[in-house]
PyMOL Python script that loads the backbone (N, CA, C, O; Angstrom):
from pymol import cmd

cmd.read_pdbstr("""\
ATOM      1  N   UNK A   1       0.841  -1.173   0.000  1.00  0.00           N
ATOM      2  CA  UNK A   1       0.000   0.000   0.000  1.00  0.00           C
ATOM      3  C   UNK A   1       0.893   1.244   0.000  1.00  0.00           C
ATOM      4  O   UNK A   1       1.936   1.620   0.535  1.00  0.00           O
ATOM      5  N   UNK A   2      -0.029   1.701  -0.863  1.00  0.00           N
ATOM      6  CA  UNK A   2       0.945   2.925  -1.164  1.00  0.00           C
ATOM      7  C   UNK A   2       0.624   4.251  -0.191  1.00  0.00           C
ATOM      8  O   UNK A   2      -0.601   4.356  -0.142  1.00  0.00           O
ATOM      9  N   UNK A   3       1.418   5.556   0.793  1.00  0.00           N
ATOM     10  CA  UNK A   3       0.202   6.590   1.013  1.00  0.00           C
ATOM     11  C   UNK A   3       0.377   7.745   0.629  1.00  0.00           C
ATOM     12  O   UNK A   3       1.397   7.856  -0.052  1.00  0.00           O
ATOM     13  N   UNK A   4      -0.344   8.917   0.816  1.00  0.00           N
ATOM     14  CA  UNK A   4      -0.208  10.187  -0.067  1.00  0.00           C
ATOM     15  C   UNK A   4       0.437  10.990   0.218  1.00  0.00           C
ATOM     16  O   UNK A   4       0.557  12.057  -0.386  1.00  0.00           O
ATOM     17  N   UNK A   5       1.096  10.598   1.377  1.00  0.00           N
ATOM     18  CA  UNK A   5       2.336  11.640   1.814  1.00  0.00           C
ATOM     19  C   UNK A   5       3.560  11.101   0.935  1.00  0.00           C
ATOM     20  O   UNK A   5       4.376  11.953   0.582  1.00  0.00           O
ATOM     21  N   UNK A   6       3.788   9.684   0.520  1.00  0.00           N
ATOM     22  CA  UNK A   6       4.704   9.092  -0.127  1.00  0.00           C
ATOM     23  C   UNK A   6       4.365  10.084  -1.785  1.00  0.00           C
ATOM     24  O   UNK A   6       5.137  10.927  -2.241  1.00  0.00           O
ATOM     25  N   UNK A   7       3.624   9.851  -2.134  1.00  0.00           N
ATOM     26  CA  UNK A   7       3.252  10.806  -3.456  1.00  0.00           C
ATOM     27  C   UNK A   7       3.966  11.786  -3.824  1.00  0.00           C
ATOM     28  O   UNK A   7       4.717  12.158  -4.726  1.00  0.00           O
ATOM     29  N   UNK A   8       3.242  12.277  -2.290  1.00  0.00           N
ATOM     30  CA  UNK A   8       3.709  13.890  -2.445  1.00  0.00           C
ATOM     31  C   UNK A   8       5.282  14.571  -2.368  1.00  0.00           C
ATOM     32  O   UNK A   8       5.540  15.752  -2.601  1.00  0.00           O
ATOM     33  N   UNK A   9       5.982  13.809  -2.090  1.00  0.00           N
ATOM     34  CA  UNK A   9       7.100  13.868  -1.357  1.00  0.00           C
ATOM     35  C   UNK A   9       7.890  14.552  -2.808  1.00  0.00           C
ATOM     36  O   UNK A   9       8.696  15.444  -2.543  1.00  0.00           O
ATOM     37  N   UNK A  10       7.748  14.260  -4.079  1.00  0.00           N
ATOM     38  CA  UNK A  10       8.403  15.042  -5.204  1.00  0.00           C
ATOM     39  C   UNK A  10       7.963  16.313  -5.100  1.00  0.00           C
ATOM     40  O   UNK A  10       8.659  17.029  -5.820  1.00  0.00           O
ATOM     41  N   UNK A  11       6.712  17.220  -4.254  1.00  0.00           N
ATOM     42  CA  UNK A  11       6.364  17.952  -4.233  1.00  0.00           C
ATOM     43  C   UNK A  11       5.664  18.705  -5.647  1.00  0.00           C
ATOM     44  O   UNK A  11       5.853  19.776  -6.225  1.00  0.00           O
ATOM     45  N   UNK A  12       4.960  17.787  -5.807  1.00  0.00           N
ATOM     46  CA  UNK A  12       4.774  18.406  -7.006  1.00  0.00           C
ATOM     47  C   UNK A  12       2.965  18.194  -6.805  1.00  0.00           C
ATOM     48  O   UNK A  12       2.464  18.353  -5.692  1.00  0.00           O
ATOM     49  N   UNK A  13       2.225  17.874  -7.860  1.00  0.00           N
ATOM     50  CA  UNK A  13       0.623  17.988  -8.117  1.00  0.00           C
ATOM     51  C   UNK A  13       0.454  16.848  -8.040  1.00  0.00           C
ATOM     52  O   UNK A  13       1.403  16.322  -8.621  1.00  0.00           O
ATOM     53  N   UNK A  14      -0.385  15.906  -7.556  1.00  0.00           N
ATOM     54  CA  UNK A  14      -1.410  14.966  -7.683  1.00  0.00           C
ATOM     55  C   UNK A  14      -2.824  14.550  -8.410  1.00  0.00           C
ATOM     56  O   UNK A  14      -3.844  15.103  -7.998  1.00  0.00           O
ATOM     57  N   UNK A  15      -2.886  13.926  -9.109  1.00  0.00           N
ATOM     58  CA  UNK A  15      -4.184  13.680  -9.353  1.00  0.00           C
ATOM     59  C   UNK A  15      -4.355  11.972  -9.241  1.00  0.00           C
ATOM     60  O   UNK A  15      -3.719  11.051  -9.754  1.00  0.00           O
ATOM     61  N   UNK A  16      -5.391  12.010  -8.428  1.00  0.00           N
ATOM     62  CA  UNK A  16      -5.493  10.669  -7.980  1.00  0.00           C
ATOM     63  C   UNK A  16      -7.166   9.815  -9.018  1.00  0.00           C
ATOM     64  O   UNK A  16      -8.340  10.177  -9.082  1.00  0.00           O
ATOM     65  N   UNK A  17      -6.660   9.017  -9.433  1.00  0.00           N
ATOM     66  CA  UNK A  17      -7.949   8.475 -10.284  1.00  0.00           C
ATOM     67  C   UNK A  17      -8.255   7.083  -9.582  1.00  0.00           C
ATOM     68  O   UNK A  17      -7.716   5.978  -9.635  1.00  0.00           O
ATOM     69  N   UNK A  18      -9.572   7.708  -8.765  1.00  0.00           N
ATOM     70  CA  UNK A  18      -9.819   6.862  -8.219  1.00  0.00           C
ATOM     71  C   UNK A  18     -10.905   5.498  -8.819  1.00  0.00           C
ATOM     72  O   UNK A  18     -11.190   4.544  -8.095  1.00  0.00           O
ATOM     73  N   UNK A  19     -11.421   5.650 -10.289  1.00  0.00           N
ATOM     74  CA  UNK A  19     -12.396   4.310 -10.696  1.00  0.00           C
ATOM     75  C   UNK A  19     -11.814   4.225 -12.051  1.00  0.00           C
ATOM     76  O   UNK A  19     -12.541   4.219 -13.045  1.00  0.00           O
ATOM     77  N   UNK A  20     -10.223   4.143 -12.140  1.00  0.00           N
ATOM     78  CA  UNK A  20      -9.948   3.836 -13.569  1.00  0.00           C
ATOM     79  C   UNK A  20     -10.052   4.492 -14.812  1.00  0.00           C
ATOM     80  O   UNK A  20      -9.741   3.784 -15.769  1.00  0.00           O
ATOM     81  N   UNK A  21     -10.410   5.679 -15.074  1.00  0.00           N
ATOM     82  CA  UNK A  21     -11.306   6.123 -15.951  1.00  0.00           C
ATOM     83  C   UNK A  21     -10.047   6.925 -16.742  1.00  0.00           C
ATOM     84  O   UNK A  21      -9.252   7.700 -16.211  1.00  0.00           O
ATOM     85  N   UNK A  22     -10.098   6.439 -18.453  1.00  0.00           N
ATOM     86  CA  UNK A  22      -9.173   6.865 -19.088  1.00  0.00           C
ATOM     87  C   UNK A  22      -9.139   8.051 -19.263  1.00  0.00           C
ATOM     88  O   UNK A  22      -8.156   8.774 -19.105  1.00  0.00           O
ATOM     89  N   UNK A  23     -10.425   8.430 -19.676  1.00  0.00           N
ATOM     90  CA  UNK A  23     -10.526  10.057 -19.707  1.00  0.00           C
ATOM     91  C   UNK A  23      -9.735  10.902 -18.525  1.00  0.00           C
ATOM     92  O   UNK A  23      -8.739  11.625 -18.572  1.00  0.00           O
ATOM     93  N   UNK A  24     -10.220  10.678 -17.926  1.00  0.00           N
ATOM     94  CA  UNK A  24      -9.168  11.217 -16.369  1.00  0.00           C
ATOM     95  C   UNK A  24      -7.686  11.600 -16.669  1.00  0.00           C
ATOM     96  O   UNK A  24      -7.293  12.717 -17.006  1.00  0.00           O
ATOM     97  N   UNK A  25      -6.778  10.248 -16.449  1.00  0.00           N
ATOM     98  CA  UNK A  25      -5.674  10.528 -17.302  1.00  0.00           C
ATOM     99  C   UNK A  25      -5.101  11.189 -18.365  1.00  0.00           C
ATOM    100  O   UNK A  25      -4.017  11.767 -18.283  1.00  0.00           O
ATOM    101  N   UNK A  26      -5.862  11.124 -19.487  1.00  0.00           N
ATOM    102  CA  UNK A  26      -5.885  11.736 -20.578  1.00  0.00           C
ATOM    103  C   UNK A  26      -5.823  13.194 -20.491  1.00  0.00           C
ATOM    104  O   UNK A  26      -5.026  13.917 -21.090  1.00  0.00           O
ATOM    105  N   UNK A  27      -6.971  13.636 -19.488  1.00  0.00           N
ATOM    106  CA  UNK A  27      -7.349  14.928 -19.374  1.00  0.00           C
ATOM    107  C   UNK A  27      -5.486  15.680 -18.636  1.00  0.00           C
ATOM    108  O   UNK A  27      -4.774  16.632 -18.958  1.00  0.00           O
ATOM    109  N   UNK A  28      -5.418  14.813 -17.797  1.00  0.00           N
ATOM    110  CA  UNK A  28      -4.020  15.520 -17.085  1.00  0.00           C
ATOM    111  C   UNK A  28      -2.849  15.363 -17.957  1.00  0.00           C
ATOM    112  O   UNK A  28      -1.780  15.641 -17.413  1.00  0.00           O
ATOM    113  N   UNK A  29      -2.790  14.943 -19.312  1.00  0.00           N
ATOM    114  CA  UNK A  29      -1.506  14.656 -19.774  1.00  0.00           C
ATOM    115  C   UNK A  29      -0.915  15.457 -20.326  1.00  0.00           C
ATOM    116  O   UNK A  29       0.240  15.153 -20.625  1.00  0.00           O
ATOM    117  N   UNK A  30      -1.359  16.662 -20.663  1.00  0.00           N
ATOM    118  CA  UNK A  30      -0.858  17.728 -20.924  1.00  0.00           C
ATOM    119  C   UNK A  30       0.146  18.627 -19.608  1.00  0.00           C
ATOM    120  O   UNK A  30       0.927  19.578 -19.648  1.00  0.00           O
ATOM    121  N   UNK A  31      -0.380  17.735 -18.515  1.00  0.00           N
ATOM    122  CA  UNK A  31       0.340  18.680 -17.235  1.00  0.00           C
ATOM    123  C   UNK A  31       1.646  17.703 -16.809  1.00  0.00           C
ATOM    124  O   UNK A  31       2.045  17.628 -15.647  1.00  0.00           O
ATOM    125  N   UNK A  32       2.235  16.985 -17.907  1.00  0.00           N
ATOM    126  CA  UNK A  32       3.138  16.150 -17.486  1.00  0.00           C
ATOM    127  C   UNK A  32       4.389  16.639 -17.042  1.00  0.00           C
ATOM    128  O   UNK A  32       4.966  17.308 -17.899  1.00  0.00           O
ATOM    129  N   UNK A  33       4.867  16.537 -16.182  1.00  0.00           N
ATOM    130  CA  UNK A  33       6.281  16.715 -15.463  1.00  0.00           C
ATOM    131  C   UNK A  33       5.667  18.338 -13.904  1.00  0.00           C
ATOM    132  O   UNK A  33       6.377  19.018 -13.162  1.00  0.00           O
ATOM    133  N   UNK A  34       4.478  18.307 -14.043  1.00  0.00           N
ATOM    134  CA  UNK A  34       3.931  19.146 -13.383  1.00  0.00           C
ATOM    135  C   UNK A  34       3.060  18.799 -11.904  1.00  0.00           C
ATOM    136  O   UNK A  34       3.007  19.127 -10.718  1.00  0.00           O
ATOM    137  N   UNK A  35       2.388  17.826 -12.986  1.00  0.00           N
ATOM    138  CA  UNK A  35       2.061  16.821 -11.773  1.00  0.00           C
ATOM    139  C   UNK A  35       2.052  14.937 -11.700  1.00  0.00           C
ATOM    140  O   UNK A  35       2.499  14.346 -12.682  1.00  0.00           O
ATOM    141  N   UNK A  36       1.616  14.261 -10.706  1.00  0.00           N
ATOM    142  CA  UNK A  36       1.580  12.762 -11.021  1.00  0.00           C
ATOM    143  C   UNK A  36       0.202  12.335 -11.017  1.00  0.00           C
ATOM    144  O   UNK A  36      -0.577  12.589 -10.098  1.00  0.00           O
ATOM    145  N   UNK A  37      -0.071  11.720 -11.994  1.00  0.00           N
ATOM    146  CA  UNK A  37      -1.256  10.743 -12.022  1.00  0.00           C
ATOM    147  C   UNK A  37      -1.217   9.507 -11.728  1.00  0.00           C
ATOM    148  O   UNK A  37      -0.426   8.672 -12.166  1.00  0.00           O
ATOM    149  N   UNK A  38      -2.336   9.309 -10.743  1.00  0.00           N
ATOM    150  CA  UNK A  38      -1.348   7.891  -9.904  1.00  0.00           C
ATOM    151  C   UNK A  38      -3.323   7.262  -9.903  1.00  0.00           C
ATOM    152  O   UNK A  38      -4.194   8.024  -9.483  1.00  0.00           O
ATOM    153  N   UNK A  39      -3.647   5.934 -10.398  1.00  0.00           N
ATOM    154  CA  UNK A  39      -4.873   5.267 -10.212  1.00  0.00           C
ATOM    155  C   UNK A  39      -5.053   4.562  -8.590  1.00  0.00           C
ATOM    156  O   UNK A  39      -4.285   3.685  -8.193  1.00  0.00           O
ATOM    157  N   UNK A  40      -5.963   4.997  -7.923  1.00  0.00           N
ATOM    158  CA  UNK A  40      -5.937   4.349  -7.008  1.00  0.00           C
ATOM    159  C   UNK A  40      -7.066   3.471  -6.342  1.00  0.00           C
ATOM    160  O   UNK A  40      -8.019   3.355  -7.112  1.00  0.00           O
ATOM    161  N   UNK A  41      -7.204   2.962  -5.407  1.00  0.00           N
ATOM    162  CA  UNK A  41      -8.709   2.314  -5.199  1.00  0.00           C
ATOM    163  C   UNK A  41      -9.372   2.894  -3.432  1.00  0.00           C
ATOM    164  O   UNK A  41      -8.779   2.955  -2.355  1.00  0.00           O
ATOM    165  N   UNK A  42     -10.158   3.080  -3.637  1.00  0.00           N
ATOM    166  CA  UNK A  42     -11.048   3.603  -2.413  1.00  0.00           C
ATOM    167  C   UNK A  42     -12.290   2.988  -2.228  1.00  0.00           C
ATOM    168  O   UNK A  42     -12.879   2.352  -3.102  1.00  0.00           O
ATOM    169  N   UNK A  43     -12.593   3.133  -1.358  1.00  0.00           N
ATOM    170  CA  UNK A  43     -14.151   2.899  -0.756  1.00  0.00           C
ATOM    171  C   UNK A  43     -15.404   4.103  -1.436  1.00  0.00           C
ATOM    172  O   UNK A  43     -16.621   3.952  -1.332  1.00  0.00           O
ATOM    173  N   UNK A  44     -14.715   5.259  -2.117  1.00  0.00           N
ATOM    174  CA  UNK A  44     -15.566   6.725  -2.147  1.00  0.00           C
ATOM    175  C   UNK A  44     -16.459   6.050  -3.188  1.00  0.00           C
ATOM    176  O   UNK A  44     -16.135   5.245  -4.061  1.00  0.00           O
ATOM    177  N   UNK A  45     -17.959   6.693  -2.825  1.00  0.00           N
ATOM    178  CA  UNK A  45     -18.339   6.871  -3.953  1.00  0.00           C
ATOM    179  C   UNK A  45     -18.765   7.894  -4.522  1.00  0.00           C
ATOM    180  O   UNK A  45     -19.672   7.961  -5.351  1.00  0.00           O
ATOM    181  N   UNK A  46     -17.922   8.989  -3.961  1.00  0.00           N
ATOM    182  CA  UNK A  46     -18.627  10.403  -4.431  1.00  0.00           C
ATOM    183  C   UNK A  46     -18.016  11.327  -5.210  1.00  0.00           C
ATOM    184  O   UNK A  46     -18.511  12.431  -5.437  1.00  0.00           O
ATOM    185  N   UNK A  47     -16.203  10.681  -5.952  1.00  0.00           N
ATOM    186  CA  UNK A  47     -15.605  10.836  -6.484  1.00  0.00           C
ATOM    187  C   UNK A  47     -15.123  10.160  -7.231  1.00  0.00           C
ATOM    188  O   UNK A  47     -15.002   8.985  -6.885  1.00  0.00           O
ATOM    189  N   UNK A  48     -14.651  10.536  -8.511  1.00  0.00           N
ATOM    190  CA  UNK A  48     -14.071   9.413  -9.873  1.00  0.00           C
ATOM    191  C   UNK A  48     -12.113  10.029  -9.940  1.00  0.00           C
ATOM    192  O   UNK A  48     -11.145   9.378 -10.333  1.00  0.00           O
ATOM    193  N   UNK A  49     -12.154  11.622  -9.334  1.00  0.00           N
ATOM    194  CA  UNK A  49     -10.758  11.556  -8.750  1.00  0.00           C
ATOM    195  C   UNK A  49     -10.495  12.748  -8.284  1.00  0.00           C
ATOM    196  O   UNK A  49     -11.267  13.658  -8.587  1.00  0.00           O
ATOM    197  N   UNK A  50      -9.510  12.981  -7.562  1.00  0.00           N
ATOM    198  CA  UNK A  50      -9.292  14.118  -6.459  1.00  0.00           C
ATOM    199  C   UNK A  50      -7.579  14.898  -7.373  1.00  0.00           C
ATOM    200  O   UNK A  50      -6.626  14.161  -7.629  1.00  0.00           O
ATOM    201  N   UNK A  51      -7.572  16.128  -7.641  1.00  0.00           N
ATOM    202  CA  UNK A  51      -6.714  16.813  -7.779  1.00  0.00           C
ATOM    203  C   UNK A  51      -6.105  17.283  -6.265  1.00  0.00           C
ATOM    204  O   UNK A  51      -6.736  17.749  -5.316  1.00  0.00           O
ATOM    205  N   UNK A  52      -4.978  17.060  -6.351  1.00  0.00           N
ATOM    206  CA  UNK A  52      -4.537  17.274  -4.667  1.00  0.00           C
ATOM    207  C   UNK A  52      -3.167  18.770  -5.243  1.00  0.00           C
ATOM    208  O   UNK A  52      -2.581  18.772  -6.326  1.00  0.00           O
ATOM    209  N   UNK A  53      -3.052  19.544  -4.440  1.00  0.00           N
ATOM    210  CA  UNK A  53      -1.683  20.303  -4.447  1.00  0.00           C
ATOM    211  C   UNK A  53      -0.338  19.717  -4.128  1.00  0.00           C
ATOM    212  O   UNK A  53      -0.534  18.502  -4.100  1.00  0.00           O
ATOM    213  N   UNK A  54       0.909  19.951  -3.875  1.00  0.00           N
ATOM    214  CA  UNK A  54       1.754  20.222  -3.970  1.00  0.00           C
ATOM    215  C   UNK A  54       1.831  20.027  -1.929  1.00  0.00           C
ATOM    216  O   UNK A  54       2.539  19.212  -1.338  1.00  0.00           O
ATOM    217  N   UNK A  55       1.015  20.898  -1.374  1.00  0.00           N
ATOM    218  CA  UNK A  55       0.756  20.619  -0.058  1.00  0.00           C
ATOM    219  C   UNK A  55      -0.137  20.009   0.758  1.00  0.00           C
ATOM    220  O   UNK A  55      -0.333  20.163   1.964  1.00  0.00           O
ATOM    221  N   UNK A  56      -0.691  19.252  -0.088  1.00  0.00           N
ATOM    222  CA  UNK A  56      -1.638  18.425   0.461  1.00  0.00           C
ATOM    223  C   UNK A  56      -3.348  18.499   0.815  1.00  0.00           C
ATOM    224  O   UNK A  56      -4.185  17.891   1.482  1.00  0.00           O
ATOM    225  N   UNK A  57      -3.243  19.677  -0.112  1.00  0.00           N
ATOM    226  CA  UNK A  57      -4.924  20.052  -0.446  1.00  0.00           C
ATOM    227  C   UNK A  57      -5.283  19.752  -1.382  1.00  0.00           C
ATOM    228  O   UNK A  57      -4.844  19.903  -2.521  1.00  0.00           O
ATOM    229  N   UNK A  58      -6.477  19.100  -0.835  1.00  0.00           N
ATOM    230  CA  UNK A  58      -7.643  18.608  -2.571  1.00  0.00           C
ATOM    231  C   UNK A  58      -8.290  20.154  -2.839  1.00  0.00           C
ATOM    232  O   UNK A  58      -9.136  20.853  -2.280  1.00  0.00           O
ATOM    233  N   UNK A  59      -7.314  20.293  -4.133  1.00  0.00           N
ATOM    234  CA  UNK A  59      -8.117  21.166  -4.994  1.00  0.00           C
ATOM    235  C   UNK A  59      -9.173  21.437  -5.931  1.00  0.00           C
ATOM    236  O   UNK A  59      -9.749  22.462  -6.296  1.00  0.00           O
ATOM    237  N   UNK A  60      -9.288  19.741  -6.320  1.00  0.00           N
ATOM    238  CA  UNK A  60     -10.690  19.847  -6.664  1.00  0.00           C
ATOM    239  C   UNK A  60     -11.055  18.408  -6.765  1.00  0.00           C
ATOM    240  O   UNK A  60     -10.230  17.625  -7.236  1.00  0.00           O
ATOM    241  N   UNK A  61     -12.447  17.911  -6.287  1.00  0.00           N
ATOM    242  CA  UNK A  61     -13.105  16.387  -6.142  1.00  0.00           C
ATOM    243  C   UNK A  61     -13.515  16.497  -7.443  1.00  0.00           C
ATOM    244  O   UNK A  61     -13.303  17.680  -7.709  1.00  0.00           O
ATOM    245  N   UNK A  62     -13.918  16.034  -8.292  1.00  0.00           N
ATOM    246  CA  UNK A  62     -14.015  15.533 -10.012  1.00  0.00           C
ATOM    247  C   UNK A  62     -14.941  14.179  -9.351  1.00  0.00           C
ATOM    248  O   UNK A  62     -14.607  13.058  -8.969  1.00  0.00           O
ATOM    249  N   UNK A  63     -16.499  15.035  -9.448  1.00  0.00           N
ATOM    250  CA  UNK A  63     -17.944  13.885  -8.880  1.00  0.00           C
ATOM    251  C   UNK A  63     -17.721  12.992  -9.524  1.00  0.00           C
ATOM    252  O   UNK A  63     -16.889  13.065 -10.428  1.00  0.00           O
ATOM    253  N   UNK A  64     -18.441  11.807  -9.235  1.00  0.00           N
ATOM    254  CA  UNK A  64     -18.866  10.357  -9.945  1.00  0.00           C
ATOM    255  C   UNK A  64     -19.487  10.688 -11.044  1.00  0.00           C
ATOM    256  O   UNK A  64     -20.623  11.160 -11.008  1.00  0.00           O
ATOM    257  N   UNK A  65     -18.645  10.431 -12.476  1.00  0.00           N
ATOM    258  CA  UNK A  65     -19.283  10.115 -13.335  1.00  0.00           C
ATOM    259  C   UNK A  65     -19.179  11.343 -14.188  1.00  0.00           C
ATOM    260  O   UNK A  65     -19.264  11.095 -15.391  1.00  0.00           O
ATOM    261  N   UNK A  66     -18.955  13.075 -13.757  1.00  0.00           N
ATOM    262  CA  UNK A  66     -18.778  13.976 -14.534  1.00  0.00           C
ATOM    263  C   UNK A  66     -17.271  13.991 -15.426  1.00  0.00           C
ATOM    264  O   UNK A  66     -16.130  13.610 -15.165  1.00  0.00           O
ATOM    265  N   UNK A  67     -18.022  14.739 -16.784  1.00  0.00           N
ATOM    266  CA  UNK A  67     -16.590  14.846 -17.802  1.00  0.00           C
ATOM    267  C   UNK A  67     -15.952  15.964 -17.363  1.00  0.00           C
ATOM    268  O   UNK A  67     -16.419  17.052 -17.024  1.00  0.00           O
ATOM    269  N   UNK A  68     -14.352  15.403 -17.429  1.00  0.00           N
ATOM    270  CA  UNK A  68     -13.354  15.926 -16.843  1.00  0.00           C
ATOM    271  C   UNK A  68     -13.028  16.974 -18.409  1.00  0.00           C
ATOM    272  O   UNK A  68     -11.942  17.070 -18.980  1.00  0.00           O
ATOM    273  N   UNK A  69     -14.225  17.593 -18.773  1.00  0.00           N
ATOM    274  CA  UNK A  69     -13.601  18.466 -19.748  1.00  0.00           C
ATOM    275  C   UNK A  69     -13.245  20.207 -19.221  1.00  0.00           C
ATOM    276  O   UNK A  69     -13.114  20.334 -18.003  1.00  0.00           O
ATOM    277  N   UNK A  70     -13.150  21.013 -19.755  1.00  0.00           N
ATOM    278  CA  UNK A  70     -12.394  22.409 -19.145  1.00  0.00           C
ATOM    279  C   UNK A  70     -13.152  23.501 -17.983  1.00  0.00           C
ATOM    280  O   UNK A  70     -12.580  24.413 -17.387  1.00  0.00           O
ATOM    281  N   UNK A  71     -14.720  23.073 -17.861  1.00  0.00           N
ATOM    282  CA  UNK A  71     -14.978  23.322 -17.142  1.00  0.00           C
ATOM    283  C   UNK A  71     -14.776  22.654 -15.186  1.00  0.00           C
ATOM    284  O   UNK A  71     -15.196  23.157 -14.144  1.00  0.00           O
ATOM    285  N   UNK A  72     -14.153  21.671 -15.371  1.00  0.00           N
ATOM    286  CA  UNK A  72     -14.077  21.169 -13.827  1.00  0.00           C
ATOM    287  C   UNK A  72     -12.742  20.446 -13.560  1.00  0.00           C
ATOM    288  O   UNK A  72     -12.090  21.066 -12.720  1.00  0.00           O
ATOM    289  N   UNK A  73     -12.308  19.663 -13.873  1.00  0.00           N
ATOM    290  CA  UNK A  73     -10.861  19.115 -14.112  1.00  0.00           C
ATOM    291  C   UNK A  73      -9.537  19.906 -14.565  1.00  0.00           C
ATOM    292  O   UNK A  73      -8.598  20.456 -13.988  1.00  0.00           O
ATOM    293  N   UNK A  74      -9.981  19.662 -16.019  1.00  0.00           N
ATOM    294  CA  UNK A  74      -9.026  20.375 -16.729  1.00  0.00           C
ATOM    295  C   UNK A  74      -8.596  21.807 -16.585  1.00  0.00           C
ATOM    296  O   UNK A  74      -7.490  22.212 -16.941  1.00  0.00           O
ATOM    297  N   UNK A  75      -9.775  22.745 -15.900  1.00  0.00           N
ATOM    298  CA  UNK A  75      -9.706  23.749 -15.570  1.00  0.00           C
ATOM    299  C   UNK A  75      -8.849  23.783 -14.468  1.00  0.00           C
ATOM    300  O   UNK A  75      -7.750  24.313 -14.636  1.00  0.00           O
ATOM    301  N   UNK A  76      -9.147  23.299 -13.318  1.00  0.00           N
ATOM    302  CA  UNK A  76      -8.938  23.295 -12.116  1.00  0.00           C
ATOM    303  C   UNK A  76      -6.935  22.839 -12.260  1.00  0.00           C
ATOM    304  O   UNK A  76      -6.065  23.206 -11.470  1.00  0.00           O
ATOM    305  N   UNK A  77      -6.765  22.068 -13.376  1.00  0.00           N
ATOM    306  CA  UNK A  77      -5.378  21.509 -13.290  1.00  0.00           C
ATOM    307  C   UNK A  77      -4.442  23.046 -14.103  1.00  0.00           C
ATOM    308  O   UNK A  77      -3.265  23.346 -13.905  1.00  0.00           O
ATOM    309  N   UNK A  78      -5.369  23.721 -14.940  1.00  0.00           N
ATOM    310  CA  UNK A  78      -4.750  25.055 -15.412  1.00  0.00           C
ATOM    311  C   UNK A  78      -4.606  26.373 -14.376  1.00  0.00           C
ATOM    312  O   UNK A  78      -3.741  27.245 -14.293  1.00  0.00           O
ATOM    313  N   UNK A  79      -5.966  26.100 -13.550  1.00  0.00           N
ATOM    314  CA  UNK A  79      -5.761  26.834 -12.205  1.00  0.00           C
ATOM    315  C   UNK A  79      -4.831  26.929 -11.523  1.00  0.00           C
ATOM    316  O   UNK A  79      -4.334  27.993 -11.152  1.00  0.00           O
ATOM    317  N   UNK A  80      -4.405  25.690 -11.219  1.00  0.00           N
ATOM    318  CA  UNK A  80      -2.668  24.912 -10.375  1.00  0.00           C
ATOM    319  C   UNK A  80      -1.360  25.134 -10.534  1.00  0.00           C
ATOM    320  O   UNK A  80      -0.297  25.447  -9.999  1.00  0.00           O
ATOM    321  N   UNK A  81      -2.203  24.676 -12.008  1.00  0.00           N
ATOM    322  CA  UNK A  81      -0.360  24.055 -12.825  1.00  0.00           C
ATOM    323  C   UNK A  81       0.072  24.648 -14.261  1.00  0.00           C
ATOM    324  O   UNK A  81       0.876  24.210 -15.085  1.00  0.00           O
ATOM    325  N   UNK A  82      -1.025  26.195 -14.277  1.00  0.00           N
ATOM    326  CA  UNK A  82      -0.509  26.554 -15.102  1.00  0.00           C
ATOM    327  C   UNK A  82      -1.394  26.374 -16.477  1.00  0.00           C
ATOM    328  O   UNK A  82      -2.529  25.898 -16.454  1.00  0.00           O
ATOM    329  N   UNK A  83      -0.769  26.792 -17.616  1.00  0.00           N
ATOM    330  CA  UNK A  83      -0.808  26.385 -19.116  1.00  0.00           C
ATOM    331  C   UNK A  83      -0.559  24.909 -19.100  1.00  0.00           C
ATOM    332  O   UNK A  83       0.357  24.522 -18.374  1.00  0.00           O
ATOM    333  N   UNK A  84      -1.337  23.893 -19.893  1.00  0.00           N
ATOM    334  CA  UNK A  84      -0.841  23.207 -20.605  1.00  0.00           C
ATOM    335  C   UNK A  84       0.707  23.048 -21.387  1.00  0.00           C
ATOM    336  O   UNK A  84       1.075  24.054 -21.994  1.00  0.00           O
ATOM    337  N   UNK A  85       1.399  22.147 -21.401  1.00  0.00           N
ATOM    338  CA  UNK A  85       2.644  21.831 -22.176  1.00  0.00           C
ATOM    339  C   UNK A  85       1.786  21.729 -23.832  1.00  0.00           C
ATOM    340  O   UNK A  85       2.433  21.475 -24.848  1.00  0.00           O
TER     341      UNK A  85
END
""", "prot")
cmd.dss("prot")
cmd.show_as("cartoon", "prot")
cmd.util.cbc("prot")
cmd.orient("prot")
């Protein structure tokens, strides 16, 4: 088991995908070397994945089942981390 202080420890961005979902990934790959996308498994069911900071704040929960397009995800990772590469 892995935990999120171990993650964090490059200090960098998190996004944690918590039900597999390719889109997810996809959506963050433009923020590569900015932050880590790491799949994980939980009990939640009220999230599909959690953008975390650099210090250990969820910056944004990404609900069950919504598209991670520029209004909620993708936004939120340009909020963070900037422009896209």
């Amino acid at each position: 088991m892995t935990r999120s202080a171990d993650l964090l420890r490059e200090r960098r961005g998190l996004l944690l995908d918590l039900v597999d979902r390719t889109e997810v990934r996809d959506a963050a790959a433009a923020w590569t070397g900015r932050d880590n996308t790491v799949t994980a498994r939980t009990d939640r069911v009220d999230a599909d994945a959690l953008l975390i900071r650099p210090d250990g704040c969820v910056a944004r929960a990404l609900p069950t089942g919504q598209d991670p397009d520029a209004t909620t995800l993708v936004r939120a990772l340009g909020t963070w981390f900037g422009q896209p590469a």
